[in-house]
Every structure is written in C-alpha cells, then in structure tokens.
N, C-alpha and C positions, 0 to 999 in steps of 0.2 A: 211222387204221387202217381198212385196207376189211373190208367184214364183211355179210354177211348170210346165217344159218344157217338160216333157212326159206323151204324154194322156194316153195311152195303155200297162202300164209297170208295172210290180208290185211292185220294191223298193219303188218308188216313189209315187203310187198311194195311199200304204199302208202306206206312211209315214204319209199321211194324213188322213187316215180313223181312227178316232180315237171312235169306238166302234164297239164290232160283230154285226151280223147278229141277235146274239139274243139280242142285247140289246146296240141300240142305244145313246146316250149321247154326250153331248158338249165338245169338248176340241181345245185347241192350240197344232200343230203341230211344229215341230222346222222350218221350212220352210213357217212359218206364216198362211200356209194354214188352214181351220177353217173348223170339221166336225161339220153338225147339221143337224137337223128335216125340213124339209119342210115339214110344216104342212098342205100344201094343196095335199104331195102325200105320206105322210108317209114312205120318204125313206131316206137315209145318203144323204146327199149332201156335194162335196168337193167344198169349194168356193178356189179356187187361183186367178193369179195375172189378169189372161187375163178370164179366163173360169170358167165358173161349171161346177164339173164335179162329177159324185155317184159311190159309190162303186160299185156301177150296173153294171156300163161301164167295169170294170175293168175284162180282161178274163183270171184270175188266179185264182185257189183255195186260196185261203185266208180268214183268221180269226183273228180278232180285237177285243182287251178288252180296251175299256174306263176304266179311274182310277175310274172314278165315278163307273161303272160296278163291279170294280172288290172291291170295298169297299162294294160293296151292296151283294156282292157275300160274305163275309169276309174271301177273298183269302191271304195265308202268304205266301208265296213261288209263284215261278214260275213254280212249279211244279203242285199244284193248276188247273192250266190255263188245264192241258191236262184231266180233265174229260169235259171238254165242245169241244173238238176239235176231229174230227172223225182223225183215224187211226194216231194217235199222244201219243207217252208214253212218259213223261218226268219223272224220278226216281233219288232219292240221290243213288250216286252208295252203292254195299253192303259195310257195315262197315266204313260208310263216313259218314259225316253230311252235307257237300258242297261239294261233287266233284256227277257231272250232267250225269246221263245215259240219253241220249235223242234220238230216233227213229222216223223217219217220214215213212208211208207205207212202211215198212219195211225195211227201211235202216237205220242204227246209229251205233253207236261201244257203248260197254260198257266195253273195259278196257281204264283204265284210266293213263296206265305207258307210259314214252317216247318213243317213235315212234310209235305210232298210232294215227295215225288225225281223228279228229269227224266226223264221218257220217252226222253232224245237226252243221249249226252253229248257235253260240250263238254273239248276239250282244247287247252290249250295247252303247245306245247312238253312231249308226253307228259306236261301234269299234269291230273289230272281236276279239272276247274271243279265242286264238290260244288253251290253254288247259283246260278242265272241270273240274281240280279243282278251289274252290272257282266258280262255276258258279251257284248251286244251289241262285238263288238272292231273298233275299227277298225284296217282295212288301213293300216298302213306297214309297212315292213323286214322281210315278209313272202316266204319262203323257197317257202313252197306250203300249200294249203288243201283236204284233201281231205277225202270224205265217203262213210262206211261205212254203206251201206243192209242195215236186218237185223241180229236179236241178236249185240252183242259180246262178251267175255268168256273166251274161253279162249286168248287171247295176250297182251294187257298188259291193266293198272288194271282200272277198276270194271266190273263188270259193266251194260251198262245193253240195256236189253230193245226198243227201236226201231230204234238205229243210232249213228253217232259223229261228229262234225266235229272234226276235228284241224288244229290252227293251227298253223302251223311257222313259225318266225322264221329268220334267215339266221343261218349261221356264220360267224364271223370268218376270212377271207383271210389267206396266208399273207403278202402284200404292202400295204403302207400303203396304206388306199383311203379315201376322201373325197365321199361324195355326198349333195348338198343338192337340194331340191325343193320350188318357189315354187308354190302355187296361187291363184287369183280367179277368181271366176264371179256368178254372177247370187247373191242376196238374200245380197250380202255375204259371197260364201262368201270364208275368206282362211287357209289353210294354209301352214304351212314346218314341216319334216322335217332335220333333219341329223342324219346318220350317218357314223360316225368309226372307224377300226382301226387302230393302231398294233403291228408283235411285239417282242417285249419278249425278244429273243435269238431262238434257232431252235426253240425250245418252249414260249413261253408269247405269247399275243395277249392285248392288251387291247381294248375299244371297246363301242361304244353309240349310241344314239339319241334324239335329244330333239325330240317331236312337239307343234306346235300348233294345235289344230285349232279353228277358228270360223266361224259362219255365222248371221246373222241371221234371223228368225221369218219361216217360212209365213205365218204373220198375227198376230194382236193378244187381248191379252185387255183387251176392252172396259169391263173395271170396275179393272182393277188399274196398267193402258195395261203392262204388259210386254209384253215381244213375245211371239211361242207359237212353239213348234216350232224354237228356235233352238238352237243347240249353241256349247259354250263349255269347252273338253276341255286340259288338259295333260297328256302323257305322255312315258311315258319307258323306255326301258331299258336296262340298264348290264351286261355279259359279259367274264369270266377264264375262259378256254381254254387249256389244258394239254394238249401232246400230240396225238393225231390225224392223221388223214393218213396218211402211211405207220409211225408208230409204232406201237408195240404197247398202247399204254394213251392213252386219250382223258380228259380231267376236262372239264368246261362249269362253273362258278359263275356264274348268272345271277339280275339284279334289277328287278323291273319295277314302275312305278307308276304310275297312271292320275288325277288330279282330273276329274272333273267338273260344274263349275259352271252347266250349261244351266237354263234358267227352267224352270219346273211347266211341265207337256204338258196341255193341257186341253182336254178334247171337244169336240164343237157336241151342241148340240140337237136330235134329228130330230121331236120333238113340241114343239107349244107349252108354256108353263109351264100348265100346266092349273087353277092356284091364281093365280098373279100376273097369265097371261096374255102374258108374255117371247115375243117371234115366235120364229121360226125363222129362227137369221141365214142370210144371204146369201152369206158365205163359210163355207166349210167349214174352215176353219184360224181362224176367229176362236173365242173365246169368251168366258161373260163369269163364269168360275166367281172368287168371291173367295176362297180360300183361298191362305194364302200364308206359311204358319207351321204348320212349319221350313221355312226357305226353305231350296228343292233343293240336295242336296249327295250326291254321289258318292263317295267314295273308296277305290281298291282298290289293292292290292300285294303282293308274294309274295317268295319267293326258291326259287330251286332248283339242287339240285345232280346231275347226270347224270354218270354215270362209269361207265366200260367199261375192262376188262381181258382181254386177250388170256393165257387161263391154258397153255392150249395152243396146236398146230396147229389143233384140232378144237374147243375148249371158250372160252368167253367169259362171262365175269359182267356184269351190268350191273345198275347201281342207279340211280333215280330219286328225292331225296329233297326231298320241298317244304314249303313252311309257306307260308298265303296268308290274306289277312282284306280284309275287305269291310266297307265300313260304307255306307248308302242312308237318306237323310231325306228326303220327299220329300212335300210335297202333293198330295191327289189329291180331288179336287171331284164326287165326282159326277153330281151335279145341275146344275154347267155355269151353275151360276144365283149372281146376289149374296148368295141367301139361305142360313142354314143350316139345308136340304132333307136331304142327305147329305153332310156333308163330313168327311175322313180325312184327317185329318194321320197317317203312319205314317214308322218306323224302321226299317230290317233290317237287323242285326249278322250279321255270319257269319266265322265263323275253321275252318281246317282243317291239317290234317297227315296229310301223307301219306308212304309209304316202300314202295316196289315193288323185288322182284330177280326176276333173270331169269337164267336159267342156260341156254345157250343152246350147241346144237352141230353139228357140220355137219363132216365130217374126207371129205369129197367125196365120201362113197359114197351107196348108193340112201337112207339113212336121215339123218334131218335134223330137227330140232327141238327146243322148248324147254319149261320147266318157271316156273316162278314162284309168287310169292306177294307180295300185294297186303295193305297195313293204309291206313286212313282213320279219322281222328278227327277230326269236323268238328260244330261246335255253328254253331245256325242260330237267333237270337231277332229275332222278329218283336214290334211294339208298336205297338198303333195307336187311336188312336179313330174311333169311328164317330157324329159327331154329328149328330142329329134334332131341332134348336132346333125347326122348325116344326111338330112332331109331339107335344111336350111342350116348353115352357119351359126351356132349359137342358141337357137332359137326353143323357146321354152312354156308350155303353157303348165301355166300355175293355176292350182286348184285349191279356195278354203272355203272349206262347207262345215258350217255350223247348226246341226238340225235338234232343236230341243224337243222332249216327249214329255209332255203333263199327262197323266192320263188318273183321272178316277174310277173305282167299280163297285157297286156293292152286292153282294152273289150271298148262293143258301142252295142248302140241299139237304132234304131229310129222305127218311126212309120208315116205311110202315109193314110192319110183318103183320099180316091177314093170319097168317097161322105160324107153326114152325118150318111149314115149308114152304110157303107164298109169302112173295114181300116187293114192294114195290120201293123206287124211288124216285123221288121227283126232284128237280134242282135250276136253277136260272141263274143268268148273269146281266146286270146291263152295265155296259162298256161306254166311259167319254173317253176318249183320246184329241187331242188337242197339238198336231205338228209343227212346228215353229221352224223357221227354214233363214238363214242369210247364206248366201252364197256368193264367192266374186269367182271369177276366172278374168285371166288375163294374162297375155304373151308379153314375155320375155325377153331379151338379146344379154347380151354379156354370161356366158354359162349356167343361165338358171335365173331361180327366186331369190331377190335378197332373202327370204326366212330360211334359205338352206344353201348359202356361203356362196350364191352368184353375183354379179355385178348387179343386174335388177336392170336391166336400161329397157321400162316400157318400150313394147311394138304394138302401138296403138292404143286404142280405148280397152278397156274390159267387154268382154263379149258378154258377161253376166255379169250384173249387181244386181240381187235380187231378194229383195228380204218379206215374207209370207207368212200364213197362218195356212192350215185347214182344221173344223174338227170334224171327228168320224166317232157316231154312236151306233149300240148296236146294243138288241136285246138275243140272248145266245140261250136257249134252254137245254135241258138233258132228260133222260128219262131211261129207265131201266126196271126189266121184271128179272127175277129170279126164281127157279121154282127146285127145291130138289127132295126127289121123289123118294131119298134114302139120305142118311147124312152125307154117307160118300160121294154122292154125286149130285152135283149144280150144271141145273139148265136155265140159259141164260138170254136176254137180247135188250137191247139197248139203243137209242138213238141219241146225239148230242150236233151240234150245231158248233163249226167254230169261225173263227173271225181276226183278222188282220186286220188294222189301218193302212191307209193309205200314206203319203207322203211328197217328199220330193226327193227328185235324181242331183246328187251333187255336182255330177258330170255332165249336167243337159247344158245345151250354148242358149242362154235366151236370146241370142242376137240370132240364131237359126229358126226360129220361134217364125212360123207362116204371119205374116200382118195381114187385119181383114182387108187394109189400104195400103195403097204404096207408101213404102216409109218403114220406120222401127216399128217393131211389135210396142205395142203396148203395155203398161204393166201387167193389166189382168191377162192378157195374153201371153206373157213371158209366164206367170202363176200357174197357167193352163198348159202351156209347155211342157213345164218341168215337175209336177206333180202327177201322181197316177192314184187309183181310187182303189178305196178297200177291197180286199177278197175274201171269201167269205166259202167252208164247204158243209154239207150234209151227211156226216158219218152214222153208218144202218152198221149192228155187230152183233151176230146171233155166239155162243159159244159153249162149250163143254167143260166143266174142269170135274175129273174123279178120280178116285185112290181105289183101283182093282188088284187089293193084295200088296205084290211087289211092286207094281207099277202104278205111276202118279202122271197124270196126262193133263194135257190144258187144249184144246182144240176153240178154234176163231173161223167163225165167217166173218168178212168186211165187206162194206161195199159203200162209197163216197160218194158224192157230186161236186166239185169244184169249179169254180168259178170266177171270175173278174182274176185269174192266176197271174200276180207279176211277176215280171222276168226280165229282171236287169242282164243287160250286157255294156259291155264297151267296142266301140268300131274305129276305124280310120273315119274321117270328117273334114270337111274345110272350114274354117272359120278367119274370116275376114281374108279369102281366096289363097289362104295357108293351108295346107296338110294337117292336121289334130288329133286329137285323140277326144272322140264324146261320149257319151254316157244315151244308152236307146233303154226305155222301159215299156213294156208290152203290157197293159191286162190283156193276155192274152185272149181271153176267152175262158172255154171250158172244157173239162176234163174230167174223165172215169177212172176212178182205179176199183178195183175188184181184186180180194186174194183172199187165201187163208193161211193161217198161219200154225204151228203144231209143238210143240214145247212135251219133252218125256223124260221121266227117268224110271229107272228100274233097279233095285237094291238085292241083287243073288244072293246065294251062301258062298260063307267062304272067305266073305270082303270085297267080292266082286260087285261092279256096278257096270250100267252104260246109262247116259245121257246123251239127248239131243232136242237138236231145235232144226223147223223147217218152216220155210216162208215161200209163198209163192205170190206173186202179185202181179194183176194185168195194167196198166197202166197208160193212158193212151190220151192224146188230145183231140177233143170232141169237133173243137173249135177255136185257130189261133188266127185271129187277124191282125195282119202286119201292113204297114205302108211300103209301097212298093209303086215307088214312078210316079207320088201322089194318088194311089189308090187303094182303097183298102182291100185287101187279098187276105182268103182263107188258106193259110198251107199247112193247115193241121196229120194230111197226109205228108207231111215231109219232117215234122218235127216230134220226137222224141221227151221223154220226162226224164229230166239228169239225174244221175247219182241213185239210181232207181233200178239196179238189178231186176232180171224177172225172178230168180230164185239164189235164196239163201239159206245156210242148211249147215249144222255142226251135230260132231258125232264127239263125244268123250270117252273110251274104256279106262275105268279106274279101278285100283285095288288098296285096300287097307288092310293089314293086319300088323300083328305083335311081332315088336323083333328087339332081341334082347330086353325085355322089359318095358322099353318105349313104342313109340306105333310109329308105321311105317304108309307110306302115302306112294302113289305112284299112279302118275296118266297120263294118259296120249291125247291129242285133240286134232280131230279133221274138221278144217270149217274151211266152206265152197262159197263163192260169190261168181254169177255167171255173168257173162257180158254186160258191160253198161258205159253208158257214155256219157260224158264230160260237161256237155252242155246239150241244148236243145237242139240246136243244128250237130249229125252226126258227124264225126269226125275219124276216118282210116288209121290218123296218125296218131289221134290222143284217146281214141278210146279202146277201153279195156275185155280183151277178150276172157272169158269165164276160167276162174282157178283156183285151186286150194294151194292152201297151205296148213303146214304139221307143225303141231307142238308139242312140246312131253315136260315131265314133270317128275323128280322124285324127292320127298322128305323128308326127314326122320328126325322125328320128335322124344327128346328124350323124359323118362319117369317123371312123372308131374308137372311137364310142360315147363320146365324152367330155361331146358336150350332146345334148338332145332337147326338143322342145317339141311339145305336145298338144292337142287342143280335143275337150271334150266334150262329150256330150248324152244326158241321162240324161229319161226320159218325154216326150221332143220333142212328143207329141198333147197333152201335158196330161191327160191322161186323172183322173179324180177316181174313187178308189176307196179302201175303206174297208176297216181290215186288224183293228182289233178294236172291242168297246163294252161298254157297261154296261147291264142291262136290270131293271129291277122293276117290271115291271105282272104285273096280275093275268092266269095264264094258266088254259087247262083244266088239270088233275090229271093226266088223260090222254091228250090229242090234242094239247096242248101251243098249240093256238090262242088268238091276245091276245082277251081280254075288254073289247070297248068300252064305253064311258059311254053315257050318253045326247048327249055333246055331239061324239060319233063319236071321240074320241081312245080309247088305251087306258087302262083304271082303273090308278089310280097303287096300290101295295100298302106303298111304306113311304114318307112323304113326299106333302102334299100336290099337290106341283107334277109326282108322275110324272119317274121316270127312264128316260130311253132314249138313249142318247148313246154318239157314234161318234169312233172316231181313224181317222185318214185316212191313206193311201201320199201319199211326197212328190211336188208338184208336178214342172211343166218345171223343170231345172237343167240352165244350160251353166258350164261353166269351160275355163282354158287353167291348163295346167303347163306349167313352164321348170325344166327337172332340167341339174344338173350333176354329173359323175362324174369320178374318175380312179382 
C-alpha cells in the first residue's frame, strides 16, 4: 500500500528518505514509499500514494544513510553513522561492547543504570529501544538509518527531548531473493550474513537473516591473557508480511535476536598505580584489570507486530505493537589493575511493552495529518557490586535498583498548505510518565554479594530501602512554517518544546539523606533525596534546503534553552563512616546551545562527487548549582557540556564509473571531531584533544548486480583517541581541577591505587567483502 499522509513532518517524511544528503541511492521504505534520483534534477524524490514529494520539502534537520550508502561506507555499527552527521556523538558506553552513549547538540545521557532515560532515542523498526543496553546495533540487512536532530514527540512513540536514530531493516521482496556476504580483515575480523525471502502465494512473504559476526582483540588483558576489545555476536532476524504494496492493508510480524558473547572491555591506565606502583602500559588496548565474574553476556530480543489499514480513500490506522527484554552481565574493573581497588561485577535486566496507534489522514487537499497515542511499560533493574577489598578487607557495597516507567501520551500533528508555497504545521504532545523506584544498598563482608558468588556477611543495616512513585506530566507543542519560493528551494523555521521525566538515582544513600531532625531521614525525605525532577528545553531552528544544479545543500540555525539539566555522576562517599561509592544528580540548572549545522553534496562529470557535513555548536552552562560544604554554589563558569564537541565536520571524494561491464565505486572520507570532554568537570587526562580520522573505500559490482566485492579502510592513520573513562581522584569543590600528591600524580579519593582510566576508538582495520545476491 502506498501511503504517506503528512507532507511536512519529519517521522514520516524520513521514513521515506531513504539516503543522505551525501549520498543518495534507491531503496523501499516500510510504507512502500520509494526514495530515488530524478535524474532530470538531481535531487531525492519521495514518491508515495497521492504525491511527490523530496527530502527538499522537508523543514527538519535530518540525515539519511541508504544500506547501499552505508555498505559503500563499510559502516559496522551504528555508531559509525555519527562521523557523517554534524553535532551527533554515538559511543559504546565505557567498559561495554553494546550499551549506546548517544548525544544530539548537546543533549544525551551517558549513564547507562536504571532510572535515567536517554536523552536520544533509539528506534528500531519504529520500536522505542526504552534502555541503551544491547543498542549499539550492528549494520546488516539494513533498509536506512536516519537521524532527527531536535525534540521529537508529536508524531510517533516516546517522546524524547535531544533527537532520534531510526534503524530500518529491509522489507521482504515480492520475488525470491537470496543474499549472502563473506567478510575478513585484519585482527581476525570474520563475518557471514545471509538473507533469505521466499512468497508464500501473492500475499504473504516469508524470510530472514542470520548474522555472525567476529573479531579478535585490540589487545590483551595482561593478568587474565583474554583478548580485549574483541567482538563475538550472533544475530538474527526472522519476518511474516502480509499484504502491502499495492494492497490496501499491510501486517509485518517480526522477530529479532542478538547473543553477545565478546570478552570484558577493559581500560588502560593513564596514571600509575599509585599504591602498587603498576606502569602505565604501552598499549592502549591492553590492560590488566582481573575481574571476570559474570563472565560477559549479552542477550537481547523482541517481537513486533506493524500493521496498517487503508480505512478510507483519505483515513489510515496504523498500530505498532512490541515486547522486547534485554538481559547484560558484564564485568567491569575499574581500576584496570589485578587488585581489588574498584571492581563491579554488574547485571541489567530490562523488559518493555509497547503499543502505539496512529490515525492518520490525507484525502489530497491543503490539510493533512495525524493523531496518535503511545503506551510504554518497561522495568529496568540494575544490580551491581562495588568492591573496595583494598580499602577495607572484603568489604562490599551492593547495589539493586529496580526503577519501573509507565508512561502514556497522546500527540497529533497536521500540516496546512496556504498555497503551494506556504504551509504551516502545527502539532502537540501531552506526556504522563509515572517512575516507580525500589532500591536497597547494603555493605557486604565475605568477597561481595551473595547475587554474584560472595559469602554475603551483612556489615550493618542497608543504607537504602527505598520503594517510591513520582509522576511527571507535560504538555510539549511544535510548530513550523515553510515557504519555498521556487520548487527548489525551502525556507524554513520551526519551534518545538522537549521534555524528560524526572526520577530516581539507584546509587543515592538514603541513610546520607540530611534529616529535618536529629535522627534518620524520614521516608519522604529519603524520596527527596534520591529523586531529581524533570528537564525540559526550548529548541528555535530557522533552515535552508536547495538543489542549485549540481549541488544539493541543507543549511540549519539552532538555538535551545535548557533547563532543570540532570547530570548523574558517581563519587567516593562514606556511608555508615566506611569509604563508598554513591550516586550525586544535579538539575543543574541551565544551559545555552547555539550552532549551525551544514550538510552538501555535489554530483560532477565524469562520476565524480564530493560530500560533506559541518556542525558547529556553542554550548555552555548558564547556570549549575551544586552543594558545596552545605551550600548551594553556582560554578557554571567551571563546568563544561560532555560529549559535545564545538565542531564537527566530514568531507567524502567519491568516484563511479564502468569497469569491465560492471560499475566501480571508490571513496575517501575525512571526518574531524575537535576537542571535548568526558564529563562536566574537565579532565587533562580523559579528555579528548580535536582529530580526524581517514576512511576509504573501493567496490566493484559485477553486470546486474548479482556479486560485488569490497576492500576496506576504516582509521587508515591509526590515529589513538579516547571516547570515554572513569575518574576518582580528588578534585576542587569548585574549579573542578585534579588535586596532586606530593609524588605529582593525582590523590586517589576511593581506592588506594587511584582511578583514572580510559577506552579508546578502534584502531586501523582493513577488510574485503565478497557478497552475493539474486
């Protein structure tokens, strides 16, 4: 069924854009709509049921990868994607292999424990990913990959307040198709892919794909001899198609399952061991942390059903319905060291259900749009120890936080064309969310928590039992004009509003909890404690998109207000006049970002091209107030926006032509990311000074695309760069600068040996792929 009811909107319009700006290409959209080349103007064209309509039209910042794009790219991950995209950092958080740090002009979270919701949502196949583990996704059988910069929320799923990454898998072919794809490259990389569709008569298709993916270690962990940084992944997914096409009712039944078996990810050292005296190794991918119990295990999988109804000429229902669960054991070291300085064995369970409708209408006149309502029921428990053998004897604090998210919404957004060149849109959201919180902590003796293989000999009370609600409502509206004064070119501005809930910290001590009296906190006062309140920003976005001949442009102003901004960290603490590890959340305040962003490509003769993308973005806190000695302090002059580069920026040269009868592909990629830092307090040792890295690219596709083979290069300079870490040394209260020893390192704050410890972006990798298709 063709179909697309909203001219002006960007779920919908980017569901069908199925390649960037820089690099155009054919694909099917789940909504049958079909992006391709008008080769009489060189620009995307969205064909749907009633209209054409180009990514031109569209007055959102947005960016689009074709599978074909991104196979030409020899993109593995979805992380990938963010050197091509201005002011966009997607990262495996530290000490992870699949749990997702993702940032859009400046907003995103990157802790990853229950109660804190993504700043970025991740979707796949229209279902909101509710937590970032298991979201780092790798690229197979990938339809298109695009990315909404700016609060979403008043056209499909969750509302989330930075922007969106939508991951589209391919639809199943109305003709039996068959393609496999061999990969090998340097440290053992060794992939195979196959994908399969058979129709099951002239309305029903079956098929699927079974992925495996491997790769041997960056380096070594030097006490346990596993490898580090190696990947070790089975996936899978399995699709019943009903209908579509030119029918009037479309069904999708889809099933997807990922293993991941890759070894513990473990730091290096950027300080000596300050107690043992451990160097500082010599590779950056080695390390020598022993932990290794639970040994790493991933496992995620879902189901979902999509189905669309053609109720009228004009009216269409669509429902989304999913269940998904995650389960993540995984060790995580610290201290990088044999000793146990800091070591975390942790758990994260997460299960969700979701069910979205959309009512949706369009009968070809100037008015056009849709209504919906979104539910999410997703429990997230976290469980972890935090062991400090070298700090006391044995001694353990255990952490299980179970934080449930109900949340209802029901949202709409239509759009009115005044003429053919004026058209306005209007759209709203109002948001319940509902946080549900149990939490215990409690110290340990005998090696840990009985839930992760210690003797369990309580050391005292629990500092936390704490079981809670909050809810957080919000009405979120949007608003956008479009005016384009030729078909080529759209001038554009827009306003939308976005919104976060509030919640609770898993790691707060409610026995820490100030009492208005002498004595324990109180309930409602432990509640007050350990909960922080929604945040909420104002994005303003004026923008350009035109097609001048050879050259297709996208140009963005931004400019935010952000507010009640939370900002988890973890500290050294005493609890019950023991050393600890607690959990500090900040609204901080508030905060400006300003940028613009610039997206180009250009089609020469010859088969020549050049693509790029450029972002620049000011970023700054207006306003963070912190406790400090019991008093509240403004040190927004000392604090920093993480994972927030000021500029980012990728150049592509590519060339296509005929060789031997088949066509030939070949590109270079420069993409720069300038200094940025790790967390808000800056940091000498963990954060990252501004660098590029090179890619290149060649294919060669043989007469009627039935084989291809590839040779890759991903970081060709080698280049060594650092994408997150772990810090506990002693800093100022307020300037946030490290406190040296006398023996010049910085003072260690929990753990005698000093933590400071870095994960690193992957070295050079080359590979060749050998695909076959029919």
């Amino acid at each position: 069924m063709h179909f697309q009811p909203v001219r002006l909107t960007a779920a919908l319009m980017t569901g069908v854009a199925c390649a960037a700006l820089a690099t155009p290409a054919s694909a099917q959209s789940e909504t049958d709509a079909v992006a391709e080349i008008d080769e009489s103007e060189d620009v995307i064209v969205v064909t749907a049921r009633r209209r054409e309509e180009r990514l031109i039209d569209v007055p959102v910042a947005v960016s689009a990868f074709s599978g074909e794009a991104l196979e030409e790219r020899g993109a593995l991950d979805i992380t990938d994607i963010a050197q091509a995209v201005p002011n966009v950092t997607l990262e495996a958080s530290r000490a992870t292999n699949s749990t997702l740090s993702a940032f859009i002009r400046g907003i995103g979270q990157q802790d990853p424990v229950s109660g804190f919701e993504q700043g970025v949502g991740i979707y796949l196949d229209d279902v909101y990913l509710n937590r970032p583990q298991a979201a780092v996704l790798d690229i197979y059988d990938v339809e298109r990959i695009e990315v909404l910069r700016g609060p979403q929320g008043t056209l499909y799923g969750r509302n989330t307040i930075g922007g969106a990454v939508k991951y589209v898998t391919k639809r199943l072919p109305l003709e039996p198709s068959f393609k496999a794809r061999a990969t090998y490259g340097t440290y053992d990389q060794a992939e195979g892919v196959v994908t399969a569709s058979v129709p099951m008569g002239d309305m029903v298709r079956v098929g699927g794909s079974l992925a495996r993916l491997s790769r041997g270690g960056f380096g070594d962990n030097l006490t346990t001899g596993l490898e580090n940084y190696n990947k070790d992944i089975w996936a899978g997914r399995l699709s019943l198609e009903v209908g579509g096409y030119d029918e009037p009712g479309f069904i999708r039944l889809q099933g997807d399952y990922t293993k991941d078996k890759s070894l513990p990810r473990g730091g290096t050292r950027l300080i000596p061991g300050l107690a043992s005296g451990a160097p500082i190794l010599d590779d950056v991918f080695d390390t020598r942390g022993a932990l290794n119990d639970p040994e790493q295990d991933v496992e995620s999988y879902g189901i979902s059903l999509h189905a669309e109804m053609e109720l009228s000429d004009a009216l269409t229902l669509r429902s989304i319905s999913a269940w998904r669960k995650d389960d993540s054991y995984t060790p995580i070291d610290f201290d990088a060291l044999p000793v146990v300085d800091l070591d975390v064995p942790g758990a994260y369970l997460n299960e969700q259900l979701s069910q979205e409708f959309q009512l949706l209408w369009d009968d070809g006149g100037a008015l056009s749009g849709l209504l919906g309502f979104y539910y999410l029921d997703a429990k997230a428990d976290t469980l972890f120890d935090v062991r400090i053998f070298t700090t006391f004897p044995g001694l353990t604090a255990y952490t299980q936080a179970e934080v449930d998210t109900e949340t209802y919404a029901i949202f709409g957004d239509f759009t009115f064309d005044f003429t053919d060149q004026l058209s306005l849109s209007l759209g709203g959201r109002y948001t319940w969310d509902e946080r549900s919180a149990s939490i215990l902590r409690q110290n340990y003796l005998g090696g840990g928590s009985p839930i992760f293989g210690g003797a369990g000999v309580p050391f005292g009370g629990p500092s936390t039992d704490f079981d809670g609600s909050r809810e957080f409502k919000k009405f979120t509206p949007r608003a956008s004009i479009s005016f384009m004064p030729t078909p080529d070119h759209n001038i554009y501005a827009s306003y939308s509003k976005g919104f976060k809930g509030g919640g609770f910290d898993p790691r707060g001590v409610g026995a820490n909890a100030p009492a208005a009296i002498t004595g324990a906190p109180t309930d409602a006062e432990v509640a007050d404690f350990l909960s922080f309140a929604p945040e909420e920003v104002d994005s303003y976005e004026v923008g350009y998109k035109g097609s001048l001949g050879i050259l297709n442009i996208a140009a963005a102003a931004f400019y935010a207000d952000y507010t009640d901004v939370q900002i988890p960290g973890s500290v050294a603490c005493e609890v019950g006049g023991l050393p600890s590890f607690c959990g500090v959340v900040s609204n901080a305040g508030k905060a400006t970002f300003k940028g613009l962003e610039l997206e180009a490509n250009a089609r020469f003769g010859g088969g020549f091209g050049l693509s790029g993308s450029l972002g620049y973005i000011d970023a700054e806190y207006d306003e963070y107030i912190t406790d400090i000695g019991g008093t509240p302090t403004d040190v927004a002059d000392f604090r920093v926006v993480q994972n927030t580069p000021e500029f980012t920026g990728s150049l592509t040269a590519s060339y296509d032509a005929d060789l031997g009868s088949g066509d030939l592909y070949m590109g270079a990629t420069v993409s720069y990311r300038s200094k940025v830092s790790q967390f808000e307090i800056p940091n000498p040792y963990l954060d990252q000074d501004g660098y590029a890295l090179v890619d290149a690219s060649v294919k060669w596709t043989a007469p009627g695309g039935s084989w291809s083979i590839g040779l890759y290069g991903k970081n060709l300079l080698d280049k060594e760069y650092k994408t997150s870490g772990y810090t506990f040394v002693l800093t100022d209260p307020v300037t946030g600068e490290i406190q040296n020893g006398t023996n010049g390192f910085p003072i260690p704050t929990l753990g005698p040996d000093g933590t400071l410890t870095a994960f690193y972006g992957n070295p050079r990798q080359v590979f060749a792929t050998l695909t076959f298709e029919y």
